[in-house]
C-alpha positions in Angstrom: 2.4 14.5 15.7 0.9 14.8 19.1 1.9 12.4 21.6 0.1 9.4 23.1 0.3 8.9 26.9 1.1 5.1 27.9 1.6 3.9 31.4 4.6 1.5 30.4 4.8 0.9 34.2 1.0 -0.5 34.5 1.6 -2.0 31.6 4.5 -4.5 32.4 2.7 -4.9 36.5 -0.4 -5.9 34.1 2.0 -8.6 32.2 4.0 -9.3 35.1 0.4 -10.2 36.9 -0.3 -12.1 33.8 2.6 -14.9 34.4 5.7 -13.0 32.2 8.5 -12.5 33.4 9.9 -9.5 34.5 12.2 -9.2 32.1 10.2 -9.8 29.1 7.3 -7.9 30.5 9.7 -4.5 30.5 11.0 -5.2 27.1 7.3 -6.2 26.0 6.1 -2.6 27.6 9.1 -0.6 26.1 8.7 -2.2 22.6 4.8 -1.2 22.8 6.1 2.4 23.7 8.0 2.7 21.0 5.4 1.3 18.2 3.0 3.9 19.9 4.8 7.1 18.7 4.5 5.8 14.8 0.8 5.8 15.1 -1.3 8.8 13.8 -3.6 10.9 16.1 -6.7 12.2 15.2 -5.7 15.3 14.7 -2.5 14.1 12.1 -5.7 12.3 10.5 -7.6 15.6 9.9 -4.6 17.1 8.6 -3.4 14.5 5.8 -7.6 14.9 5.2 -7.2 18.2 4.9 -4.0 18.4 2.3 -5.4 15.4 0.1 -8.7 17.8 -0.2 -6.4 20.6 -1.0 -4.6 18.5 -3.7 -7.8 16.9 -4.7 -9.6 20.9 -5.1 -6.5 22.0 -7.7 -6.8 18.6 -9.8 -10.2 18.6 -10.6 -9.8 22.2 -11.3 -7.7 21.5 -14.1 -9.5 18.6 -15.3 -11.9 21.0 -15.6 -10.1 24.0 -17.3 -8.1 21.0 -19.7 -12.0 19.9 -20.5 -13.2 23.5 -21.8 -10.3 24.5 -23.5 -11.3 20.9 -25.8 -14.8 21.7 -25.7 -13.7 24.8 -27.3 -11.5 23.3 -29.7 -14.5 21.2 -30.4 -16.2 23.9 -31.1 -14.5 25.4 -33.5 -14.3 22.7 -35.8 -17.8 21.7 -35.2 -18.7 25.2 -36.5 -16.0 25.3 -39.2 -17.7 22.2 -40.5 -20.8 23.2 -40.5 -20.1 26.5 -42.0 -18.0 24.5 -45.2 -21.3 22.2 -45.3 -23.5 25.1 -45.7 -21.1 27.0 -49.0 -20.7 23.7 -50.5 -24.4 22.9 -50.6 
């Protein structure tokens, strides 16, 4: 995961400004700093696209292979019906 810059300084002079105190305005910034390295990037975002497509790609492939191999099957009996329909009559 790439990293996010964050000015934890500016941050708790911008709280600090605000009317916190010191104390809770460092703990406030250091807290924020720490949430900020769970959150995904852009480019963790392209990649979890990227793998879901993948995995998406070799599903549907064999949705599709597990749909002609029954279409087949289909088939058969279709034409296994039709050819004991055609002795019988």
């Amino acid at each position: 995961m790439a990293a996010i810059t964050f000015d934890t300084l500016k941050y708790a002079n911008r709280l600090k400004a605000a009317g916190a105190e010191s104390r809770i305005a460092e703990a406030e910034a250091e807290v924020f700093e720490l949430n900020l390295k769970e959150v995904a990037t852009r480019e963790d975002l392209k990649q979890m696209e990227e793998r879901l497509n993948e995995r998406l790609d070799a599903r549907l492939l064999q949705l599709e292979q597990r749909m002609i191999i029954k279409l087949g099957g289909l088939m058969v009996v279709a034409i296994g019906a039709v050819a004991t329909l055609v002795k019988i009559l």
